[in-house]
py3Dmol code that shows the C-alpha trace and the ligand (Angstrom):
import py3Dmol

protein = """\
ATOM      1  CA  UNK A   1       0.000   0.000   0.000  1.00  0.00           C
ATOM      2  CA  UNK A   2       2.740   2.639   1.053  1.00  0.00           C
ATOM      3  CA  UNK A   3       4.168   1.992  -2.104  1.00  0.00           C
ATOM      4  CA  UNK A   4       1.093   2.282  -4.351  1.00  0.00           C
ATOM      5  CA  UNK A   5       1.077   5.932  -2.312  1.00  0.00           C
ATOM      6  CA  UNK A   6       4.404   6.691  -3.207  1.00  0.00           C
ATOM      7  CA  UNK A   7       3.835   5.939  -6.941  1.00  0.00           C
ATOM      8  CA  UNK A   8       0.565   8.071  -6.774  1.00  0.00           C
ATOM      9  CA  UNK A   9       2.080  11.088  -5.381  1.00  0.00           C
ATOM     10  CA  UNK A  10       5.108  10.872  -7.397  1.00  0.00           C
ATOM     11  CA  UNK A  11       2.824  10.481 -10.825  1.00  0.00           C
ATOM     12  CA  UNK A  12       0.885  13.554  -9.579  1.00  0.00           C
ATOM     13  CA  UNK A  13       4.245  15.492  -8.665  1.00  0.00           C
ATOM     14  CA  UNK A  14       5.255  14.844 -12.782  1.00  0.00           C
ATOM     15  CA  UNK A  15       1.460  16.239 -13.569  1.00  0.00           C
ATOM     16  CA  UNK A  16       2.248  18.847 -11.431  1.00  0.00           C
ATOM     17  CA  UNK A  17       5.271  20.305 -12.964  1.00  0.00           C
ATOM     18  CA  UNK A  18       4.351  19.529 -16.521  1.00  0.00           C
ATOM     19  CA  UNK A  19       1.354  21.649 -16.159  1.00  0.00           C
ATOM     20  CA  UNK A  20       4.038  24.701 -14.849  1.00  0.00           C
ATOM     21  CA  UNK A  21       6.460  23.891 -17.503  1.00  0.00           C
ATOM     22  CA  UNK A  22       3.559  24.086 -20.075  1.00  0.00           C
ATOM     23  CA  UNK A  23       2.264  27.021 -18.789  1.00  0.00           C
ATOM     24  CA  UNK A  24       5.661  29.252 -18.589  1.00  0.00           C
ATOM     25  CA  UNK A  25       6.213  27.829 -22.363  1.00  0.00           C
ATOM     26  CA  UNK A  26       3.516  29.416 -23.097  1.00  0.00           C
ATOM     27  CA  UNK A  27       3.706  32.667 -21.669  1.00  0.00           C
ATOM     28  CA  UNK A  28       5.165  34.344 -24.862  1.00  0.00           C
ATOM     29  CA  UNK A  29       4.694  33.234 -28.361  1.00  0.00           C
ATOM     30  CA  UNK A  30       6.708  34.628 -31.170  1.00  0.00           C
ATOM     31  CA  UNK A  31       4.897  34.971 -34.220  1.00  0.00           C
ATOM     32  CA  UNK A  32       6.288  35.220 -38.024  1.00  0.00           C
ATOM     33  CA  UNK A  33       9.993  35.507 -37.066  1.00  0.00           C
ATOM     34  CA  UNK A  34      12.262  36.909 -40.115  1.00  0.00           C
ATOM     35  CA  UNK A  35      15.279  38.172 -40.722  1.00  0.00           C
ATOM     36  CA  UNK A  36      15.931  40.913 -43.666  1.00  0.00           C
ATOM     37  CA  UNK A  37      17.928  39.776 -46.444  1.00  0.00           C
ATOM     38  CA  UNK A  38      21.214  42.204 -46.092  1.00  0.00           C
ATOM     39  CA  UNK A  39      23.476  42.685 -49.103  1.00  0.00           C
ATOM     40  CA  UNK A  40      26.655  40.951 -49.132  1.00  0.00           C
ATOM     41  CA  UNK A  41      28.999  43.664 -48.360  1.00  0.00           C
ATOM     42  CA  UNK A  42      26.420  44.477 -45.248  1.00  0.00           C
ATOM     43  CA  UNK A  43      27.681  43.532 -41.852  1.00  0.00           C
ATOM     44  CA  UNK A  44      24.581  43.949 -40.304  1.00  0.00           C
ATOM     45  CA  UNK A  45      21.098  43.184 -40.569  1.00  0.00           C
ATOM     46  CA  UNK A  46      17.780  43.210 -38.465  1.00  0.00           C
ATOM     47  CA  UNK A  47      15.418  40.455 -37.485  1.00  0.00           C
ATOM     48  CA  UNK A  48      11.509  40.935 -37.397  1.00  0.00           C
ATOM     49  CA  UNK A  49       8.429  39.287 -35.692  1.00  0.00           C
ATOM     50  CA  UNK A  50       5.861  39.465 -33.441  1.00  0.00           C
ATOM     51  CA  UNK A  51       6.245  38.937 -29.304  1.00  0.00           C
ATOM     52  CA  UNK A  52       2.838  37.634 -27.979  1.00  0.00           C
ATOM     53  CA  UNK A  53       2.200  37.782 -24.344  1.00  0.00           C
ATOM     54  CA  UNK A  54      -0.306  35.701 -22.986  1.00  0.00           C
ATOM     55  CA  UNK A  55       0.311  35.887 -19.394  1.00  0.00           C
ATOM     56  CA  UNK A  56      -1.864  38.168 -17.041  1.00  0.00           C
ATOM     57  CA  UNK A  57       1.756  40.059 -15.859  1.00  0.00           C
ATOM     58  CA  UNK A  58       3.694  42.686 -18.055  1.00  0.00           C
ATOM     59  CA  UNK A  59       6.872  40.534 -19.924  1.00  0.00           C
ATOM     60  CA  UNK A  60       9.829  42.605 -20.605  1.00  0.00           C
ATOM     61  CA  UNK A  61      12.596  41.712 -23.268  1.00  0.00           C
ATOM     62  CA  UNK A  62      15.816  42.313 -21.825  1.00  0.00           C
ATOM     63  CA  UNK A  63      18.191  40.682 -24.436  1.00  0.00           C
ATOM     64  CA  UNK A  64      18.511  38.516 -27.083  1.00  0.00           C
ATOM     65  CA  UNK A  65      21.831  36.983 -29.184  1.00  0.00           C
ATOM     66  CA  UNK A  66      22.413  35.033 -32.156  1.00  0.00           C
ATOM     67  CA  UNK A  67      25.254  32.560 -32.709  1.00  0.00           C
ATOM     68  CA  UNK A  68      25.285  34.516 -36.602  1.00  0.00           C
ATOM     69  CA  UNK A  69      26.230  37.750 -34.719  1.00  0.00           C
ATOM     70  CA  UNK A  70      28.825  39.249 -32.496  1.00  0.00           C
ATOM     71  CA  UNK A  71      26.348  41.834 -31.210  1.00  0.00           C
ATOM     72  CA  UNK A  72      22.851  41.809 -30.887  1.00  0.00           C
ATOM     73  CA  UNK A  73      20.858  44.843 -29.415  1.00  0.00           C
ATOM     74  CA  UNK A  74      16.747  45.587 -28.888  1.00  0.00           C
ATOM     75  CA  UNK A  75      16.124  49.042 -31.090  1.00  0.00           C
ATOM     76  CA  UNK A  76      13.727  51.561 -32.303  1.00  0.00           C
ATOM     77  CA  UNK A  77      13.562  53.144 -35.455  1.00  0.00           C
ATOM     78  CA  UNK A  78      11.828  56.818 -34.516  1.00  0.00           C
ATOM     79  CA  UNK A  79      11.434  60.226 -36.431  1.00  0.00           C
ATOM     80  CA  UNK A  80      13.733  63.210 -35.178  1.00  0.00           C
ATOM     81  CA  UNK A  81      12.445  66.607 -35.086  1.00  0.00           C
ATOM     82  CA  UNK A  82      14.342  67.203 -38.394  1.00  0.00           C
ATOM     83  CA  UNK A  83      11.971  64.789 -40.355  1.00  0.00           C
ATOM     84  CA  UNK A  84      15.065  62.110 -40.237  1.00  0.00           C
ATOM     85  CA  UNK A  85      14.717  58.195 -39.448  1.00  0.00           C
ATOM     86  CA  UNK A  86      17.273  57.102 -36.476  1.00  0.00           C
ATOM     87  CA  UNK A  87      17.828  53.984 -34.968  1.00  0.00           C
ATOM     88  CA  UNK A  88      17.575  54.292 -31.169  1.00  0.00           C
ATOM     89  CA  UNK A  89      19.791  51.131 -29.098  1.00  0.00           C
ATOM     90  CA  UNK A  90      16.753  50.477 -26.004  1.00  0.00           C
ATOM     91  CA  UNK A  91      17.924  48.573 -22.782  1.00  0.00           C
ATOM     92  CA  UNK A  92      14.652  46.537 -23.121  1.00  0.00           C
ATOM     93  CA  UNK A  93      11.166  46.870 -24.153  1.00  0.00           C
ATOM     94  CA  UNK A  94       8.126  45.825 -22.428  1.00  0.00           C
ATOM     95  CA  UNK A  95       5.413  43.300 -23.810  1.00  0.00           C
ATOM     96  CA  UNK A  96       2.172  44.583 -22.121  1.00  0.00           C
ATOM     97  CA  UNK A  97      -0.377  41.609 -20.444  1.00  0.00           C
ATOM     98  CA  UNK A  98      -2.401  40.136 -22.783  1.00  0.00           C
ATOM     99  CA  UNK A  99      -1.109  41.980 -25.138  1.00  0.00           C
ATOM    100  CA  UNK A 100       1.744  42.019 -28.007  1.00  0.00           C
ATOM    101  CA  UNK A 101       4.268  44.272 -29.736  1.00  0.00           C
ATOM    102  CA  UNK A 102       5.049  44.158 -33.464  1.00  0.00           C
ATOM    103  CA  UNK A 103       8.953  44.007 -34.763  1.00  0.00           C
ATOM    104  CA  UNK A 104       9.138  45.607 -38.229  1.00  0.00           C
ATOM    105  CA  UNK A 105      10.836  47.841 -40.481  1.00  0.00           C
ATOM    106  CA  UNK A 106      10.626  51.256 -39.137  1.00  0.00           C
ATOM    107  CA  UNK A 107       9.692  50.678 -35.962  1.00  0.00           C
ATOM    108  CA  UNK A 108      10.780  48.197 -33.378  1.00  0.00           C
ATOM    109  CA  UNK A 109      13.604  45.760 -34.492  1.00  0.00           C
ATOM    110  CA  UNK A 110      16.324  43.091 -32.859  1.00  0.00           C
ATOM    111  CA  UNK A 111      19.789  44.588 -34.644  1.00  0.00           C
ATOM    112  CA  UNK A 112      22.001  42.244 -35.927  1.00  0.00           C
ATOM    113  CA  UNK A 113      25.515  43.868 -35.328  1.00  0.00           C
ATOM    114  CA  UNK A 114      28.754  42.178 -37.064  1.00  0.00           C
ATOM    115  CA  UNK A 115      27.769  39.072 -39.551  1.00  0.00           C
ATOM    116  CA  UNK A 116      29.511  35.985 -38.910  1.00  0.00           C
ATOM    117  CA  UNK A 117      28.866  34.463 -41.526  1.00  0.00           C
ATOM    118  CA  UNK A 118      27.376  34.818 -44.876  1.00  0.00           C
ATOM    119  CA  UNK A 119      23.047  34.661 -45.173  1.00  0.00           C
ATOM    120  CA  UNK A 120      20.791  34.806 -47.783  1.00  0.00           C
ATOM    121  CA  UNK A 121      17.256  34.453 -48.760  1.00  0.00           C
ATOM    122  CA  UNK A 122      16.390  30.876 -47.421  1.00  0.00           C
ATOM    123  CA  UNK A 123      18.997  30.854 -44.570  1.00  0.00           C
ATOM    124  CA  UNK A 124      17.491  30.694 -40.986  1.00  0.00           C
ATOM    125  CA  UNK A 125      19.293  32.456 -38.279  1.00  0.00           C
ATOM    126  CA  UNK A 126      19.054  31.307 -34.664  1.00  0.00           C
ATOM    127  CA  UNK A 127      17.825  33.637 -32.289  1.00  0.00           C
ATOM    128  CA  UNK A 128      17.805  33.538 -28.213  1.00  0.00           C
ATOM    129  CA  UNK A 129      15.428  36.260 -26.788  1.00  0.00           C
ATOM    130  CA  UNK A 130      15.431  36.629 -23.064  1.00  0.00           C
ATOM    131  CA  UNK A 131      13.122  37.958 -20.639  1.00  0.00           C
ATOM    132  CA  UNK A 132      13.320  39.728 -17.149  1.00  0.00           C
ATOM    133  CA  UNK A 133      11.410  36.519 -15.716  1.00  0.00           C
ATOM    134  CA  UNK A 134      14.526  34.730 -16.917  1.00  0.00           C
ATOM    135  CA  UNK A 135      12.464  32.883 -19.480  1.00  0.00           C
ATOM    136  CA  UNK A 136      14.588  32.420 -22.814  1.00  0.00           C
ATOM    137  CA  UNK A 137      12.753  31.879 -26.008  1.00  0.00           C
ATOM    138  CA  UNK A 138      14.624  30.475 -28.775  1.00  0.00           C
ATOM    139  CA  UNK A 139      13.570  30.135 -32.254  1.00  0.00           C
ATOM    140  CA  UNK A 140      14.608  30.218 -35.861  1.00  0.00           C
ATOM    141  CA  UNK A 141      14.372  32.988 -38.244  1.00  0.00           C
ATOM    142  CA  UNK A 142      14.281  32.455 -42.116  1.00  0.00           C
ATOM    143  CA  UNK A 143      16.192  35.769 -43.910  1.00  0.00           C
ATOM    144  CA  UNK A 144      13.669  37.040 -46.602  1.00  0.00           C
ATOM    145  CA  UNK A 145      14.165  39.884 -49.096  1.00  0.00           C
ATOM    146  CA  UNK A 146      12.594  43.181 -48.058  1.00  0.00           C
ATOM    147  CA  UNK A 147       9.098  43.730 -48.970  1.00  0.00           C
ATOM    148  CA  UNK A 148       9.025  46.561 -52.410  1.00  0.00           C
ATOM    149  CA  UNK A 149       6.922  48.963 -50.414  1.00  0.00           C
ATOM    150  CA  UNK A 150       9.333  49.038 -47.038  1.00  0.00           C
ATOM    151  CA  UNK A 151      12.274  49.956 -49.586  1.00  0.00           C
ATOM    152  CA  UNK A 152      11.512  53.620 -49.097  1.00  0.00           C
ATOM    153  CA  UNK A 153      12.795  53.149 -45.156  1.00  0.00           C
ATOM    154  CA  UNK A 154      16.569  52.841 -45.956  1.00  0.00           C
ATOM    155  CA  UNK A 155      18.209  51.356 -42.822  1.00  0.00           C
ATOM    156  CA  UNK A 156      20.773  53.723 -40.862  1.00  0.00           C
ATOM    157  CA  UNK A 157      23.860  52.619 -39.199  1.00  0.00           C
ATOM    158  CA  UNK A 158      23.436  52.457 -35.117  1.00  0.00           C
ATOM    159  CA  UNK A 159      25.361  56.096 -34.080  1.00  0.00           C
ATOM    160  CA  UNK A 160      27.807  54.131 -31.601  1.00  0.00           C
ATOM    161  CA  UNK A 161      29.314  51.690 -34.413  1.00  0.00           C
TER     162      UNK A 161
END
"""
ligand_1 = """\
1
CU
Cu 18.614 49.037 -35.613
"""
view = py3Dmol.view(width=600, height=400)
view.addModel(protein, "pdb")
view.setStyle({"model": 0}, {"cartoon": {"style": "trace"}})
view.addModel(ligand_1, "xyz")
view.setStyle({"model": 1}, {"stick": {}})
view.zoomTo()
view.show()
């Protein structure tokens, strides 16, 4: 009988902690993850997508790398008084509860700093975001040409390169 107990409670400890790991997986979902097709003299790139949280709680994104990359920073693409585009390097950026923020051109965008290696339409490019919680999400980013009507936002070089 004790150990008929034993087993119980141990299969209902597994249940228990599959349940948590299954519900911190899905806490954020990335959606649509791509990476802009960079020409080959280009060092540097960006990688778009979607960040979907689906937590009650406020998720912030803290970091992320890629093994493709020596440097990979969290920025914003925003309109200066002037009229110009800049790219603005931000510490993190916060994924509201319930709620979701949009990576593309011209707005928010990861920055791919210093290629390792050489990518092209096709490629996929490993990506590692991580979160205040100290949640990592890792997933897989196919490089795809730039859409014809986003060609009138030429990229600009982060200031601090
Ligand atoms: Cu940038």
């Amino acid at each position: 009988m004790k150990t008929f107990i034993a087993k119980f409670i141990f299969a209902l400890m597994l249940v228990t902690q599959f349940a948590i790991a299954a519900e911190e997986q899905a806490t954020i979902r990335v959606n649509d993850p791509w990476v802009r097709e960079a020409p080959p003299s280009a060092t540097l790139t960006a990688a778009y997508m979607v960040i979907e949280n689906t937590s009650s709680q406020e998720q912030t994104l803290v970091a992320a790398t890629s093994p493709a990359f020596a440097k990979v920073e969290i920025h914003q693409t925003v309109k200066k008084e002037d009229g110009m585009m800049q790219m603005v390097p931000m510490p993190k950026l916060a994924i509201p509860a319930s709620g979701k923020v949009v990576l593309k051109p011209g707005d928010y965008h990861i920055m791919l700093i210093d290629r390792k290696q050489d990518l092209k339409e096709g490629d996929k490019v490993d990506l590692t975001l991580e979160f205040a919680s100290g949640d990592k999400v890792v997933l897989s980013a196919p490089v795809r040409k730039m859409p014809a009507m986003e060609m009138n936002h030429p990229m600009h070089q982060p200031e601090n390169k």
